[in-house]
Backbone as JSON, one array per atom type, in Angstrom:
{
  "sequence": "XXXXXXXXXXXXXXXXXXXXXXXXXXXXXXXXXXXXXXXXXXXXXXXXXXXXXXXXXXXXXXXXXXXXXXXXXXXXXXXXXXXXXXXXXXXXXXXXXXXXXXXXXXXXXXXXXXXXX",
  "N": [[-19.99, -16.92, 25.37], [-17.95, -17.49, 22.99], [-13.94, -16.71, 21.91], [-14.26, -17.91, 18.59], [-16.77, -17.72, 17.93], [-17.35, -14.68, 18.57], [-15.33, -14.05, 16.45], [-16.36, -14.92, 14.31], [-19.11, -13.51, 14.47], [-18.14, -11.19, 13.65], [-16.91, -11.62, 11.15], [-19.22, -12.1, 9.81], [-19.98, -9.3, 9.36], [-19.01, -8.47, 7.77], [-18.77, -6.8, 4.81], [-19.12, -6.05, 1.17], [-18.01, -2.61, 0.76], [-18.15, -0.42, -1.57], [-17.66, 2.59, -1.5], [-15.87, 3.02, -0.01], [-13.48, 3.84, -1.85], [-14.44, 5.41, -2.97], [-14.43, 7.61, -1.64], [-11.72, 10.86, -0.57], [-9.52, 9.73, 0.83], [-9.74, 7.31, -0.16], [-8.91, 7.72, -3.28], [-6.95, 9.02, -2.96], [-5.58, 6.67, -2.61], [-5.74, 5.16, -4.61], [-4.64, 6.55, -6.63], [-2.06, 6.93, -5.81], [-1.37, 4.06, -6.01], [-1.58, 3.79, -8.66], [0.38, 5.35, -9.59], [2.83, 4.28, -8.94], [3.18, 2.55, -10.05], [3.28, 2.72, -12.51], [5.79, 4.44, -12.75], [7.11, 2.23, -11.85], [7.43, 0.67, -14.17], [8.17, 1.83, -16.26], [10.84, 2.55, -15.21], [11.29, -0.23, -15.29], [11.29, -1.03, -18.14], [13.46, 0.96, -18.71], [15.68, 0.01, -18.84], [17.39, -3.52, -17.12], [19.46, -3.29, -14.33], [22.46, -4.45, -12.37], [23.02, -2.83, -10.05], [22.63, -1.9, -6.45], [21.22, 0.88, -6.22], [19.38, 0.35, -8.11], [18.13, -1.61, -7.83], [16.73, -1.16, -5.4], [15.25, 0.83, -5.44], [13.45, -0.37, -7.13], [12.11, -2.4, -5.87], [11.19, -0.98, -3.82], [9.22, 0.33, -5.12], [7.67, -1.06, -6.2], [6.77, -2.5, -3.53], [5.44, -0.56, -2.08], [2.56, 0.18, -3.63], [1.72, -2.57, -3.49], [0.89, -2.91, -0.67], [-0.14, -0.81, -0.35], [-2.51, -1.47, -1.79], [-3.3, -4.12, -0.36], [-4.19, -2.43, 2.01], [-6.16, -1.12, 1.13], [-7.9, -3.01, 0.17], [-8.56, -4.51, 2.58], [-9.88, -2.25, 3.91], [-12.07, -1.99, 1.87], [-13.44, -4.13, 2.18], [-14.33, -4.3, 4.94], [-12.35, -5.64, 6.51], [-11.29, -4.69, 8.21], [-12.72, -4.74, 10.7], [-11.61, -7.54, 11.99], [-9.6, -6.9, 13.33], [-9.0, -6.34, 15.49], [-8.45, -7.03, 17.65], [-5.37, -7.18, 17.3], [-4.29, -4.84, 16.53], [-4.39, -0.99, 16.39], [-5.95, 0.28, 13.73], [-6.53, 2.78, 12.6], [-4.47, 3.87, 13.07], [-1.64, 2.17, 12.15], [-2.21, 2.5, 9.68], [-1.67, 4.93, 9.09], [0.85, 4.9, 9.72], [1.94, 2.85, 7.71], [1.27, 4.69, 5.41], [2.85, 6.65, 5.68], [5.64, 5.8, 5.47], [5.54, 4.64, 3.29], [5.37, 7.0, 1.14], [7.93, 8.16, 2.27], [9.54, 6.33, 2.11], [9.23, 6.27, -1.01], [10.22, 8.87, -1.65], [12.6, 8.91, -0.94], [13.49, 6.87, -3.02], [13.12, 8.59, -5.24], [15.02, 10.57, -5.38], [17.09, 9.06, -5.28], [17.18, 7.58, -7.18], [16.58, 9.35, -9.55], [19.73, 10.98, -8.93], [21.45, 8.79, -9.58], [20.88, 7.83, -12.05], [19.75, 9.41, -14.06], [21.15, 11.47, -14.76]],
  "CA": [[-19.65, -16.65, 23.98], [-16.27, -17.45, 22.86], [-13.76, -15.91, 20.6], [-14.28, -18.11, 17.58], [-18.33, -16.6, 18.0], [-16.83, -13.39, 17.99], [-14.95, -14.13, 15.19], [-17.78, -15.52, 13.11], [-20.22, -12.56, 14.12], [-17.6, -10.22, 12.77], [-17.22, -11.86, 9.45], [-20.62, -11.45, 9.22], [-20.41, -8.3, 9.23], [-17.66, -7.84, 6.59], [-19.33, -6.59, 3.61], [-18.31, -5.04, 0.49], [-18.38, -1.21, -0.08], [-17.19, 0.21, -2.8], [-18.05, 3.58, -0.93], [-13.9, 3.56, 0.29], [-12.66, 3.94, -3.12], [-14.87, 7.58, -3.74], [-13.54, 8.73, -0.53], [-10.98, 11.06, -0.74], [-8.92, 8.39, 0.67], [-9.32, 5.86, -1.65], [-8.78, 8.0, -4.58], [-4.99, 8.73, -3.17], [-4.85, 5.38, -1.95], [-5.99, 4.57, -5.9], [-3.63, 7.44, -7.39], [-0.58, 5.93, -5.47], [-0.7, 2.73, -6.86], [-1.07, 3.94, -10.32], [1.42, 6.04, -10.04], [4.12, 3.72, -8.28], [3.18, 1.05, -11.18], [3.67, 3.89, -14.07], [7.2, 4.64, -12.15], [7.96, 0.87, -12.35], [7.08, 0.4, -15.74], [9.14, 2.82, -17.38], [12.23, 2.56, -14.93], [11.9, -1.54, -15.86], [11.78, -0.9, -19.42], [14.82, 1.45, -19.64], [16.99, -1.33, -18.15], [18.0, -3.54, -15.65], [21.37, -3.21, -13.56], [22.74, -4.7, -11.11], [23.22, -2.22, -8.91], [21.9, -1.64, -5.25], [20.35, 1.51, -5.84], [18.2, 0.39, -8.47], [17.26, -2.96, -6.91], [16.06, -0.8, -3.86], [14.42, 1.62, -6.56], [12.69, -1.75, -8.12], [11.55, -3.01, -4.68], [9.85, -0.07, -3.27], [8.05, 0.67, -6.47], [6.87, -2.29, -6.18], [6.39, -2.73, -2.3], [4.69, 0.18, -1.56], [1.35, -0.18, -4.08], [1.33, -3.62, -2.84], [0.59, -2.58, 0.63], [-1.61, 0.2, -0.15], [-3.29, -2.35, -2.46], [-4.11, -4.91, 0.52], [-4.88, -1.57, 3.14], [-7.58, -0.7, 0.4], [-8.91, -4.33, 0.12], [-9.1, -4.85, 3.61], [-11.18, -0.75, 4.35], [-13.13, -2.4, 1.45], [-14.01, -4.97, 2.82], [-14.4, -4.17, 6.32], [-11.99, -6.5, 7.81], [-10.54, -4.25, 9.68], [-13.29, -5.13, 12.01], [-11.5, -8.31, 12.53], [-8.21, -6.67, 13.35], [-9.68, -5.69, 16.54], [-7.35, -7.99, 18.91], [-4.01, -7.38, 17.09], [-3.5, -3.87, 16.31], [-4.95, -0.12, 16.01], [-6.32, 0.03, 12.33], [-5.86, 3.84, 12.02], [-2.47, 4.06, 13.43], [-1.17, 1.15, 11.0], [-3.12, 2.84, 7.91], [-1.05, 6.32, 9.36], [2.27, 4.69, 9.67], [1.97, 2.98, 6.83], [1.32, 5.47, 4.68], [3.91, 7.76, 6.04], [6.43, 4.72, 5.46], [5.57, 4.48, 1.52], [5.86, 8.0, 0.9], [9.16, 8.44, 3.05], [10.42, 5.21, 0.75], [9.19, 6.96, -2.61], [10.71, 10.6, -1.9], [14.3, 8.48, -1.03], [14.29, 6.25, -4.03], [12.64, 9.87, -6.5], [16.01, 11.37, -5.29], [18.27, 8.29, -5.24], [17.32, 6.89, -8.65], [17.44, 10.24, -10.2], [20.58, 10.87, -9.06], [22.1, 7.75, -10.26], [20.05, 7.11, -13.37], [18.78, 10.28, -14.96], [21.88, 12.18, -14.57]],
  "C": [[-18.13, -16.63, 23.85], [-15.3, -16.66, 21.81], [-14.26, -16.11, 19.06], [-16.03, -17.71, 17.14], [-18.36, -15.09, 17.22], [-16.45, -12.87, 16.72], [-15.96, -14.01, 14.21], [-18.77, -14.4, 12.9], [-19.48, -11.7, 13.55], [-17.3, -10.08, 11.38], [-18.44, -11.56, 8.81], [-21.01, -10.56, 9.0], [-19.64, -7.31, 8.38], [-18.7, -7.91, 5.4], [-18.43, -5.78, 2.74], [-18.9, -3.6, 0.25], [-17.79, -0.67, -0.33], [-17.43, 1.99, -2.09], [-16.7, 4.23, -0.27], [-13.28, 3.96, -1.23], [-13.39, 5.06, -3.35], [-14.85, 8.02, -2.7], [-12.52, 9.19, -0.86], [-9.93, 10.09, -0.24], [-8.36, 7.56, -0.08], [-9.52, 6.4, -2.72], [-7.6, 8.02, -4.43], [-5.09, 7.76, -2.94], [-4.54, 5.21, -4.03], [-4.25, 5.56, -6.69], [-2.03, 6.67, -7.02], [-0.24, 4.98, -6.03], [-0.58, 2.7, -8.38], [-0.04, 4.83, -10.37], [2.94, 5.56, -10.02], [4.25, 2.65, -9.5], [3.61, 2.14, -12.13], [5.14, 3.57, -13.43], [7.96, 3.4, -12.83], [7.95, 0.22, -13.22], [7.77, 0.9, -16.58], [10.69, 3.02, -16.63], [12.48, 0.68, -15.48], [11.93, -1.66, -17.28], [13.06, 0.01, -19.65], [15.62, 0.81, -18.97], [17.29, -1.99, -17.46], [19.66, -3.32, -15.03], [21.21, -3.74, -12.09], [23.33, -3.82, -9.59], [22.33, -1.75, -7.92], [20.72, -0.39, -5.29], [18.97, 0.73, -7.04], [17.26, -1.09, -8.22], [16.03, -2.01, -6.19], [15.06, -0.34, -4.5], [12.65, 0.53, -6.8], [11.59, -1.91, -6.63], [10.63, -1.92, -3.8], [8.76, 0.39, -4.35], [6.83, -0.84, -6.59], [6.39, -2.9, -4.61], [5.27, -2.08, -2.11], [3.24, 0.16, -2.21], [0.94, -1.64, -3.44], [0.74, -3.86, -1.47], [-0.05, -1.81, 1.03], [-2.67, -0.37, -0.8], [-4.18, -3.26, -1.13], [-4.77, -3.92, 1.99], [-6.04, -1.37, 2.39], [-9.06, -1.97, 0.31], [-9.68, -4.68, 1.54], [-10.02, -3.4, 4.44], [-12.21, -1.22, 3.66], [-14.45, -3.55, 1.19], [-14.77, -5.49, 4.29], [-14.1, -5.13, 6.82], [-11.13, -6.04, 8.53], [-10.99, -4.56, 11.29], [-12.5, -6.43, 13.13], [-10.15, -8.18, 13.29], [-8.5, -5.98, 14.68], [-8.78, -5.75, 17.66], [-5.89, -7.46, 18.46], [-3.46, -5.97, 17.26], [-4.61, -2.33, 16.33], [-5.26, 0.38, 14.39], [-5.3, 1.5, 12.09], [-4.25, 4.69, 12.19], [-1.64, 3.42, 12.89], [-1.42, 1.49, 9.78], [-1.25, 4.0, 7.73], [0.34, 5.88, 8.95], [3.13, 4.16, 8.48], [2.28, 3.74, 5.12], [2.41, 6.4, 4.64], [5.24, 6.95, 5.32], [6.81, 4.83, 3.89], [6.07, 5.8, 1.02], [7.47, 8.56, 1.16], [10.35, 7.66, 2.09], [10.31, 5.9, -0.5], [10.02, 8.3, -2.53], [12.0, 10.01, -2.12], [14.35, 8.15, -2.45], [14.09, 7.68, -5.25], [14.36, 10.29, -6.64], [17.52, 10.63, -5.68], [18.36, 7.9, -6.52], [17.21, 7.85, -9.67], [18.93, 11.26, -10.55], [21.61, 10.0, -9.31], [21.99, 7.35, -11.51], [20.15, 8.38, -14.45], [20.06, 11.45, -15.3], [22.62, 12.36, -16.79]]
}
């Protein structure tokens, strides 16, 4: 049995369940991204500028849902199964997550002290 076998029986076994999204889980996963989109909705309507912080501002507001967006697609899909060879799922979810948050507290602090002042 070879890998691309492997492969194949594991797709097969990617199904969808919506059963991640009413886990506590995937309600913050859900809450995060509406909240990072609200953020970037109302800092891109009161202006743009060219300045660095609010690029950075712009770009994690917009990074970080994007990346809890495709961790949610792929728990709800179960292709983590296929992620078997490359990496540890829940240690990539962990680090992840830690990552986005760590980015949102900087820019909360950086773009209210530049902006809101």
């Amino acid at each position: 049995m070879g890998i691309l076998d492997q492969i194949k029986t594991t797709m097969s076994q990617a199904v969808f369940t919506p059963s991640t999204l009413m886990s506590g889980r995937g309600g913050l996963h859900m809450a995060q991204i509406l909240m990072s989109l609200v953020t970037f909705i109302i800092s891109a309507l009161k202006g743009s500028s060219s300045h660095t912080y609010w690029n950075y501002a712009m770009f994690t507001w917009s990074f970080c849902p994007l990346i809890t967006l495709v961790i949610t697609l792929v728990e709800m899909f179960c292709l983590d199964k296929l992620l078997v060879f490359c990496m540890d799922w829940p240690d990539f979810t962990t680090g992840m997550a830690m990552s986005s948050a760590l980015m949102t507290v900087s820019v909360a602090i950086t773009y209210a002290n530049f902006y809101c002042v």
